[in-house]
C-alpha positions as CSV (number, residue, x, y, z in Angstrom):
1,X,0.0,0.0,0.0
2,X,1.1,3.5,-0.8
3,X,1.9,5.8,1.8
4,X,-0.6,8.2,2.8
5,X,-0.6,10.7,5.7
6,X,-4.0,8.9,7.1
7,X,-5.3,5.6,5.3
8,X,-9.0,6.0,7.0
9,X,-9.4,9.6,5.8
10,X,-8.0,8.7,2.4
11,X,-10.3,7.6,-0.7
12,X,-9.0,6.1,-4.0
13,X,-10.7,6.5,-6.6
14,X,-10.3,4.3,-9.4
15,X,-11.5,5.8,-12.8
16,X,-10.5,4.5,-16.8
17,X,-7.1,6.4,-17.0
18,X,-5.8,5.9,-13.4
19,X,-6.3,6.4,-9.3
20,X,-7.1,9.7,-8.0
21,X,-6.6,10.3,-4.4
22,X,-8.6,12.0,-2.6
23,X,-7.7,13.3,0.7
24,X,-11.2,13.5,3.3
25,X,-11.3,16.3,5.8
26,X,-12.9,14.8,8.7
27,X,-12.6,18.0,10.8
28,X,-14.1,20.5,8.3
29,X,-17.4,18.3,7.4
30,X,-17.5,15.0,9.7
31,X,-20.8,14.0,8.9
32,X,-20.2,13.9,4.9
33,X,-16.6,11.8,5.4
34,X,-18.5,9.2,7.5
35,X,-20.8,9.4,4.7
36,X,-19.3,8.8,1.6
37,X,-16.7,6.0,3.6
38,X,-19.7,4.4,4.2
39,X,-20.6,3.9,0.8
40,X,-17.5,3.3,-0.8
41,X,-16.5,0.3,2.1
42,X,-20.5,-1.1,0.4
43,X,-19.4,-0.7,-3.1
44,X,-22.0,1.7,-3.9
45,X,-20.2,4.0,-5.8
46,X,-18.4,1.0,-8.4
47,X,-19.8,1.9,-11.9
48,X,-21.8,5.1,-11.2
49,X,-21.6,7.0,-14.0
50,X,-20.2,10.9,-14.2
51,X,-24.1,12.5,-15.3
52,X,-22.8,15.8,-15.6
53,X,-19.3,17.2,-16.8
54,X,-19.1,20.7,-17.4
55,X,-15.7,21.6,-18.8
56,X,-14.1,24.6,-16.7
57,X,-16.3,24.2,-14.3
58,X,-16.8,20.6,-12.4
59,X,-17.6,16.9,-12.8
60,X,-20.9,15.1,-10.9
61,X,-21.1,11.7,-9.5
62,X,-22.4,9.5,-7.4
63,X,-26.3,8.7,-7.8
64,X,-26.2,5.3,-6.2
65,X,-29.4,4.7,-6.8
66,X,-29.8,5.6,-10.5
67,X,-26.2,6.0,-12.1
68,X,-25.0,2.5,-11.8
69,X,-24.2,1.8,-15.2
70,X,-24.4,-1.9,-14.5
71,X,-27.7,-2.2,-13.1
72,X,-30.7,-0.9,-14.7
73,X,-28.9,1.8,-15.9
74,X,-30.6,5.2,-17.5
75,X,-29.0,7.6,-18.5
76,X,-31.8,10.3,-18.2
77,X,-32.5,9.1,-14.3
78,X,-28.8,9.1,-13.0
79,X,-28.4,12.6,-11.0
80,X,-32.0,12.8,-9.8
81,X,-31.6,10.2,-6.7
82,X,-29.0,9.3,-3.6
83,X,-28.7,6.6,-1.7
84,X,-31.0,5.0,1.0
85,X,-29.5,6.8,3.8
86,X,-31.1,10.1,5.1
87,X,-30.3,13.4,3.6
88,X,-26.9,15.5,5.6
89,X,-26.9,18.7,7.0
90,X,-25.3,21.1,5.6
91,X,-21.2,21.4,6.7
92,X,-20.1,24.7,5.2
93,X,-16.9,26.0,6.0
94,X,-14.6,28.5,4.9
95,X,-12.6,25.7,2.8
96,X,-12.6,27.3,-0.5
97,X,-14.0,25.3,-3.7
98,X,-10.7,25.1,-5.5
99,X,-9.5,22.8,-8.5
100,X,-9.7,19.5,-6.8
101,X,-12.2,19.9,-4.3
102,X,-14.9,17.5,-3.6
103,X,-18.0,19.2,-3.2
104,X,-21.5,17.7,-2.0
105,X,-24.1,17.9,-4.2
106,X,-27.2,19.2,-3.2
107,X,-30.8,20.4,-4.4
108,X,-32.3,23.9,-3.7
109,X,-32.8,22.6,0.0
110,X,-28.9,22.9,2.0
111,X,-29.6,20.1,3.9
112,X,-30.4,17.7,1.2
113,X,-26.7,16.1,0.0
114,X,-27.1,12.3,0.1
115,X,-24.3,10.9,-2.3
116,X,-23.8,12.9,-4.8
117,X,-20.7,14.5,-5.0
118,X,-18.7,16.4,-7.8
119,X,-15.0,17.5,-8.5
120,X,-14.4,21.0,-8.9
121,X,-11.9,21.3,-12.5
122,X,-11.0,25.0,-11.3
123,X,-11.5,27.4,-8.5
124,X,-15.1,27.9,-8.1
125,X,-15.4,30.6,-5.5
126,X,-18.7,31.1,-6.1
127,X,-19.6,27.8,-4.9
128,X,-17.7,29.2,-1.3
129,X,-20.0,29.0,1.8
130,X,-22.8,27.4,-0.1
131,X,-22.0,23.9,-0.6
132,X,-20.1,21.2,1.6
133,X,-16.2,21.2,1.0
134,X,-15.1,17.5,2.6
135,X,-11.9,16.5,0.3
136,X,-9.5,17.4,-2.0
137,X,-7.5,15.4,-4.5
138,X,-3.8,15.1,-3.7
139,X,-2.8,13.3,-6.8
140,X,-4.4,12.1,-10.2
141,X,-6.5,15.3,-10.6
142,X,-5.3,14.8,-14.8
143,X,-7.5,11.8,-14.8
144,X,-10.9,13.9,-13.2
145,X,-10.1,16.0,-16.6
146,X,-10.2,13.4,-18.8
147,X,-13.8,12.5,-18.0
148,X,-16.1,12.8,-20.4
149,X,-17.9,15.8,-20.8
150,X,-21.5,16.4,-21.3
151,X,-24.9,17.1,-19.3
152,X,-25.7,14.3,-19.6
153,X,-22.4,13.1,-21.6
154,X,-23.3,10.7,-24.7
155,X,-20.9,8.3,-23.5
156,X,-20.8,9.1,-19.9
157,X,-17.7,7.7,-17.7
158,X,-17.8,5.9,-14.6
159,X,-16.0,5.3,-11.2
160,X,-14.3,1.9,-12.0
161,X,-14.4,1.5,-7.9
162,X,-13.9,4.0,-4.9
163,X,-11.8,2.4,-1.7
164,X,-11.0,3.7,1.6
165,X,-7.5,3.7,1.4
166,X,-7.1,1.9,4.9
167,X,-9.1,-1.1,3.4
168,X,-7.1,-1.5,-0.1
């Protein structure tokens, strides 16, 4: 195993051109780290699709429900669900959404993030204060911006697999 400044905070995120890894900031947003380790140690998050790439701006994942592409997959579904697990409270902070952040999706509502999560391309300060900041990738960011683009993309791309690093 690789050596990472702390395993159980750490996800890997396996996508078609490599790992990206993705450090979790446990103190800024607690309850969306627990969250997304939870899903990734069920596999949830192998084969969901990437539903909406916007070049210069971010990439969108994780619909468990809807964007598995292995398992009644549709295209025109994946973005519009979460996962079985209640709806999280908002955790903003003043971590800023730069390139490489990991953002928690959200409706209208703050305190609706479920699963959902996207990967900021560039320094979106507008995003700042208004959406949950809870990782940041420390390496393989060129392989987030090789993901297809498109809302939805024709041919979206999918996480391969997502790991807690302390498990892989």
């Amino acid at each position: 195993m690789a050596d990472y400044k702390d395993p159980e905070n750490t996800l890997l995120l396996e996508l078609k051109d490599g790992t990206v890894v993705i450090e979790l900031l446990p103190d800024v947003a607690p309850k969306h780290v627990e969250r997304i380790k939870e899903l990734a140690r069920a596999g949830a998050y192998d084969n969901v699709a990437f539903h909406r790439v916007i070049p210069g701006f971010m990439a969108q994942t994780g619909d468990v429900a809807n964007g598995n592409m292995e398992n009644n997959f549709n295209l025109h579904r994946a973005g519009t669900g979460g996962s079985d697990l209640p709806d999280l409270p908002a955790e903003f902070s003043k971590v800023p959404h730069s390139r490489g952040s990991l953002g928690a999706a959200r409706s209208q509502n703050p305190n609706s993030a479920n699963s959902q999560f996207f990967i900021n391309f560039t320094d979106n300060n507008f995003l700042n204060g208004q959406y949950t900041v809870y990782g940041q990738v420390t390496s393989g960011m060129e392989h987030v911006d090789a993901i297809q683009a498109g809302e939805p993309p024709a041919n979206p791309d999918r996480m391969i697999s997502m790991k807690v690093a302390a498990d892989a």
